[in-house]
N, C-alpha and C positions, 0 to 999 in steps of 0.2 A: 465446539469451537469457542477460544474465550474474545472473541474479537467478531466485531461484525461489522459490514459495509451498511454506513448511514447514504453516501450520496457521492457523485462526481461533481463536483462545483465547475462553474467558468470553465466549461467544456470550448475546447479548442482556442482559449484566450490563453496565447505566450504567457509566462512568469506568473500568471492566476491559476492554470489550470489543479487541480490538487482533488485527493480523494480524499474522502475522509470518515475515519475508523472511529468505532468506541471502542472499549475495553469490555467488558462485561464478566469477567474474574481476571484477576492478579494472572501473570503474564508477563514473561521474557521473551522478544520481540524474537529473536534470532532464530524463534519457530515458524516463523511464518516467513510467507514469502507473498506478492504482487503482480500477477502479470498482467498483462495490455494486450487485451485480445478483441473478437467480436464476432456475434449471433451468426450462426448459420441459416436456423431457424429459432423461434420463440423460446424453444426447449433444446436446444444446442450449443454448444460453443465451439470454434477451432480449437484443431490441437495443436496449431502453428502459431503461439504468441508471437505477436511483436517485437516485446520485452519485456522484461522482467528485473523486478526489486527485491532482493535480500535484503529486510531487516537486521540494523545489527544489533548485539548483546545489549539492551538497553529493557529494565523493568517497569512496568506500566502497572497500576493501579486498575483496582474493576473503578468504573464511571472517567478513567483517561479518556482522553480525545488523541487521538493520532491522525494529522493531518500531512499526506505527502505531496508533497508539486511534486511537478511530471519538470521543471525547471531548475535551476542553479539555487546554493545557498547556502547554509551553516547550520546543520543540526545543532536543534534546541531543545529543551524541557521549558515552559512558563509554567509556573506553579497556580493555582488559583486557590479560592476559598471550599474544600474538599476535593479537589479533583487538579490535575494538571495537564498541559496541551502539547505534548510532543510533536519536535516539527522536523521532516526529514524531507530530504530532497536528492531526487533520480539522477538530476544533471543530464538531461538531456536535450537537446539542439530542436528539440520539436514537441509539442503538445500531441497526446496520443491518443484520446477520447473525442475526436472533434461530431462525430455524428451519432446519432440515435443508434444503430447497432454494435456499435463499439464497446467494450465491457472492460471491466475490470474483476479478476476474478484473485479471489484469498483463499491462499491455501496454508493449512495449519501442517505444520514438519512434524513426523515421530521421530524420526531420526536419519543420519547420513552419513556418507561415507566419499570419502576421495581415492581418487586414482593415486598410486603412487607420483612421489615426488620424482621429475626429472625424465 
């Protein structure tokens, strides 16, 4: 996987709440995807998320920072000195990580397919 979960910040704080990713190889976002789940047991997860985040077609560098609120906003790139900090946001009416069993779990796409149109 070229992306790894650092930490869930400002767990169940409105408009703070956010996850946040590094890069760790080069990487076009639109493989990966985010859902909002939480432990059954230590070694478990639901298969019932919450919800879930499609990244979109956006290229990250290995040592990017990918930072998403669980809240409203304006997808961004800020550039820095070797590395930059993408910021994306769910748009959702609720913060989804508010307790200790709660997870967030990254999953990396090979690929996919849709239902026909219509």
């Amino acid at each position: 996987m070229r992306l790894r979960i650092v930490q869930i910040a400002d767990r169940g704080i409105p408009f703070k709440e956010r996850l946040h990713m590094q890069v760790l190889a080069d990487a076009n976002l639109s493989y990966y995807m985010v859902l909002a789940s939480s432990y059954i047991t230590p070694q478990s997860v639901s298969v019932k998320p919450k919800s879930s985040f499609w990244f979109p077609a956006v290229n990250a560098k290995a040592g990017d920072n990918i930072i998403l609120y669980t809240g409203s906003g304006l997808q961004k790139t800020e550039p820095a000195i070797g590395y930059s900090n993408h910021f994306f946001y769910w748009g959702l009416g609720q913060t989804v990580w508010k307790g200790v069993g709660e997870c967030a779990i990254l999953l990396e796409l090979g690929n996919w397919q849709t239902s026909p149109y219509g």
